[in-house]
Backbone as CSV, one residue per row, in Angstrom:
resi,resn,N_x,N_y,N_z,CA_x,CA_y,CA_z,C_x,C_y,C_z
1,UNK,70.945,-49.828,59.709,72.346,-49.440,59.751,73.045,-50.025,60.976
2,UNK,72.342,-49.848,62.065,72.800,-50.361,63.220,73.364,-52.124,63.062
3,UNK,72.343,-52.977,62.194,72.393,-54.299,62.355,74.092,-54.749,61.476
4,UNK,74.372,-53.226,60.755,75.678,-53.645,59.608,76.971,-53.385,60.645
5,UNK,76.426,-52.407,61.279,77.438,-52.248,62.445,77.786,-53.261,63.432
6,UNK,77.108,-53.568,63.923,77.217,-54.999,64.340,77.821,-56.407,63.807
7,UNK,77.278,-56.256,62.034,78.454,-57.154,62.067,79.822,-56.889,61.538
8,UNK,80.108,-55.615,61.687,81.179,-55.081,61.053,82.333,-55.491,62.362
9,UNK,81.685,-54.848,63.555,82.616,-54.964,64.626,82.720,-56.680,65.181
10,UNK,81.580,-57.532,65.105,82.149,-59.237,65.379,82.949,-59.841,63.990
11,UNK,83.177,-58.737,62.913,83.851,-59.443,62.107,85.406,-58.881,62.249
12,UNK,85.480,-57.737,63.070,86.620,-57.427,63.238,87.695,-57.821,64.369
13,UNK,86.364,-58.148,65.594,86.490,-58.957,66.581,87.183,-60.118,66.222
14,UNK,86.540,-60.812,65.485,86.870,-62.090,65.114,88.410,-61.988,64.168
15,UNK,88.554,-60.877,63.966,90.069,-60.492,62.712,90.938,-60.527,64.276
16,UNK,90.665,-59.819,65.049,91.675,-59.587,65.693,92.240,-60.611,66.994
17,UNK,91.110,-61.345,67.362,91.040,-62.777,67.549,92.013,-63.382,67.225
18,UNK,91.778,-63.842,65.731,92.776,-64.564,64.775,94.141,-64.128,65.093
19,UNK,94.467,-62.497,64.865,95.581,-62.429,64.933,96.607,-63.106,66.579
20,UNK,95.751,-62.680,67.719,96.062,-62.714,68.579,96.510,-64.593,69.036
21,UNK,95.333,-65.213,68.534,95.608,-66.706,68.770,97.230,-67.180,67.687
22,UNK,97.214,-66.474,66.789,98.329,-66.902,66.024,99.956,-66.286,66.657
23,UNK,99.922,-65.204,67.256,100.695,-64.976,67.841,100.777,-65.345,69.355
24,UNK,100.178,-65.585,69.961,100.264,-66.389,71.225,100.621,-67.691,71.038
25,UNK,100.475,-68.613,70.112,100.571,-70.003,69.951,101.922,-70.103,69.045
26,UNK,102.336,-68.976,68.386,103.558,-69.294,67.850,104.619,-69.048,68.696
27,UNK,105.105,-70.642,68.335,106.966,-70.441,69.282,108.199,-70.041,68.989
28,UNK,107.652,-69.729,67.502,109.147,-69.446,66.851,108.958,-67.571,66.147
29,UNK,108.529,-67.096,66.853,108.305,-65.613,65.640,108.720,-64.901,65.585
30,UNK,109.362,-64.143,64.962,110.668,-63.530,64.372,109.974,-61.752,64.609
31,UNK,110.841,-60.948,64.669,110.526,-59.343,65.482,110.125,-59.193,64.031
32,UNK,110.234,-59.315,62.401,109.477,-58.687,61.705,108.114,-59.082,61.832
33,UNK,107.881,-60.249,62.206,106.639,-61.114,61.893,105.550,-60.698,63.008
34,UNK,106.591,-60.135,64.396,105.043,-59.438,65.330,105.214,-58.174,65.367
35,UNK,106.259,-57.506,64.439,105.370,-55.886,63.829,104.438,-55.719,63.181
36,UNK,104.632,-56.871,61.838,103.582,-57.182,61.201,102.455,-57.393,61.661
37,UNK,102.013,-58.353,62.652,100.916,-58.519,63.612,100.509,-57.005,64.189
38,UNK,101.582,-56.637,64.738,101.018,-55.255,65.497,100.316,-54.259,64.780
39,UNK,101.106,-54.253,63.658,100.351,-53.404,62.669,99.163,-53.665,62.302
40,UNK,99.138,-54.924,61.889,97.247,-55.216,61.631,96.483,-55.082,62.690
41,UNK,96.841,-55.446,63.982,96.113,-55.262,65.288,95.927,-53.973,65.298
42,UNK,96.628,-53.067,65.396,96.504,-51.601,65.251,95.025,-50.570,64.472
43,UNK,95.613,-51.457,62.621,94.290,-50.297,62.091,93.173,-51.538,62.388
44,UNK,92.586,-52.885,62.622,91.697,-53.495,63.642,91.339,-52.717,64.460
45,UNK,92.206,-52.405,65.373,91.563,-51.385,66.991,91.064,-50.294,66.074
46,UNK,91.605,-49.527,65.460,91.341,-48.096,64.976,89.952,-48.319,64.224
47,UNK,89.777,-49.670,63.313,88.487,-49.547,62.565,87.218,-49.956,63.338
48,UNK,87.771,-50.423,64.944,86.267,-50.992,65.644,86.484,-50.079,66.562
49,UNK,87.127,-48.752,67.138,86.759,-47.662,67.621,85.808,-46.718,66.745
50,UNK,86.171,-46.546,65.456,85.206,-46.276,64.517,84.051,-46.670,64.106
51,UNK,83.630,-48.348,64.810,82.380,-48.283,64.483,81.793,-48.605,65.769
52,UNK,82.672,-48.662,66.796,81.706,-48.004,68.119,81.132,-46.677,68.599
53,UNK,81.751,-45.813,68.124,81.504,-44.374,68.051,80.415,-44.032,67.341
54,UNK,80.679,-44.556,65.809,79.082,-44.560,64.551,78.282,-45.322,65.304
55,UNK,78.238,-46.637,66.537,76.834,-47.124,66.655,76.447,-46.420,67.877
56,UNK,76.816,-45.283,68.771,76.887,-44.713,69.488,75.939,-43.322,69.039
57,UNK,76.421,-43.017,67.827,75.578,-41.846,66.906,74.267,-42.335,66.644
C-alpha cells in the first residue's frame, strides 16, 4: 500500500509541477485562466495532504 502511495503523491507532484511551470512561463494570462490554475492547484494540495497523512498511518 505504501509503494501506491508513493506513486500517487510523485504523480501529483508532478500535476502540480505542470501547473506551476505553465503559469510562470505564461506572459499573457488572463485572471480567469489563473483561477482556473488555482483551483486545480488547490484540490492537488488537498489530494497530496491526503496521502501524506494515509502514508503516515
Amino acid at each position: 500500500m505504501d509503494k501506491k502511495i508513493n506513486v500517487a503523491i510523485d504523480y501529483y507532484t508532478e500535476q502540480g509541477d505542470r501547473i506551476l511551470r505553465k503559469v510562470n512561463t505564461a506572459s499573457n494570462i488572463t485572471a480567469d485562466e489563473l483561477i482556473k490554475y488555482g483551483e486545480e492547484m488547490a484540490v492537488i494540495e488537498y489530494k497530496l495532504t491526503a496521502l501524506e497523512i494515509a502514508k503516515e498511518n
